[in-house]
N, C-alpha and C positions, 0 to 999 in steps of 0.2 A: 631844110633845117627847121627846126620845130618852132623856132624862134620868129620865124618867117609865118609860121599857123595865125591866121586869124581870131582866134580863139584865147592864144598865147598871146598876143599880142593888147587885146580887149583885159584882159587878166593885170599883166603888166602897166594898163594904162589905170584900170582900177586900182593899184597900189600906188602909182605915183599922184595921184588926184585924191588920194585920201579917203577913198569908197573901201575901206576898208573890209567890210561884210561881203560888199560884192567880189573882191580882189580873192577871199577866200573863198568863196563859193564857184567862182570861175578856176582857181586852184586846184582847187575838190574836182571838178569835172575832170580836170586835165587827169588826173591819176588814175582818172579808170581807166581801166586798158594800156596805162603805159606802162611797157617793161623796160625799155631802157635805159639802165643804172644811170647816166651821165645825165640825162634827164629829168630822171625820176628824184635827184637830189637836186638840182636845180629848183624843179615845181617846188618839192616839198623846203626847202629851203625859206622861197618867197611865201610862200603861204606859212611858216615859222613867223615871218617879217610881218605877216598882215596879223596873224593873233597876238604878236608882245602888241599891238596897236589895239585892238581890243581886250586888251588888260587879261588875256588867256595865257598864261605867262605858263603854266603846266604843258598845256598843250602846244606851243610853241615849243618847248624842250624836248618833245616827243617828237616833234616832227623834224628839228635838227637832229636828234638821232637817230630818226629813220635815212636824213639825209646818209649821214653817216655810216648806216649800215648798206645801202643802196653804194655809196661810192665813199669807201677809207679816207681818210684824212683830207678831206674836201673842206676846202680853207673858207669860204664863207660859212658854213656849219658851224663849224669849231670854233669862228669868229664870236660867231652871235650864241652859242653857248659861255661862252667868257664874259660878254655883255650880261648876259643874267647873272651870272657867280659876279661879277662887280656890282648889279646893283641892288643883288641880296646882300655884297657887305665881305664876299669869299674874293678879295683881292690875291691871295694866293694862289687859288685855283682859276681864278681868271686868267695869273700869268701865263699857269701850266697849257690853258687852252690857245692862248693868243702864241706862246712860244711853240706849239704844236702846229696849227696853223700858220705858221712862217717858215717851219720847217718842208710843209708839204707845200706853200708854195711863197715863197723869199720873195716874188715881185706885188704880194697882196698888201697893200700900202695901206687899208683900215686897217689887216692886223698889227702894223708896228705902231700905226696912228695910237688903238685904245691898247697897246703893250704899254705905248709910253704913260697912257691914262694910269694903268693900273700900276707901273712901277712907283709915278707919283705918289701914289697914294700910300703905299708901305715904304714911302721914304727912300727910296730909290731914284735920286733925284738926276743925276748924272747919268745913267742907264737911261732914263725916261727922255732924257732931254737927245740922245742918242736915237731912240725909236723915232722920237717924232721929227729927228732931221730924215731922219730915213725914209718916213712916211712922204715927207718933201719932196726928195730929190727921188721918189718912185711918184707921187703925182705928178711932178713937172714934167719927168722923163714920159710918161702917159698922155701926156695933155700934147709934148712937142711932136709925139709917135703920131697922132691922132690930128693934128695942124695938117689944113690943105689949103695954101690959097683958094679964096674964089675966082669964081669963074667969070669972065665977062661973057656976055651976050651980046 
């Protein structure tokens, strides 16, 4: 799995450390040559994720929508396309994306987390407070899925 790639993995660790430029630029590499839609939204996705961090907020929307053209309704896309329409101020069209992406996938627990953001904000107060339990009891149920005793030695 790609995932497993030394390369992906170096990429990956460049976005979580805050090496933003590099995380993009290892990004970039990865798409040459790949054609595998499930992938190819993935990369492009996270390298969405390292430009709004370099204040490329255009070119981040491009690359969620390439996501999206590479693989339909691919719920962290559409996530982070919502995140921009809220923090331009388009809390409506935020919904439209964060309830899109819940649709395509119901167990993405940031899309209900910033649904409940965004309904706050148009006064949606009960609905919001609804998202964000949800967003709850899909991190918990992730976190319990993901729980392994350790191991003695």
């Amino acid at each position: 799995m790609f995932r497993d790639d030394r390369r992906f993995a170096c990429a990956l660790e460049a976005l979580e450390r805050g090496d933003f430029t590099g995380a993009e630029e290892a990004l970039t590499a990865l798409l040459d040559g790949e054609d595998a839609a499930e992938r190819r939204a993935f990369i492009l996705n996270k390298r969405g994720v390292a430009r709004i961090a370099l204040e490329r907020r255009e070119h981040a929307a491009a690359d969620f929508d390439a996501a999206l053209d590479a693989r339909p309704a691919y719920a962290p896309a559409l996530t982070n396309l919502g995140n921009l329409l809220l923090e331009s101020g388009d809390a409506p069209a935020a919904i439209a994306r964060y309830e899109a992406a819940i649709a395509a996938d119901p167990e993405y627990a940031v899309a209900h987390l910033n649904l409940g953001v965004a309904y706050k904000r148009v006064g949606r107060i009960a609905e919001g407070v609804r998202a964000w339990r949800t967003a709850q009891r899909l991190k918990r149920a992730t976190a319990a899925s993901s729980w392994r005793p350790a191991r003695r030695r």
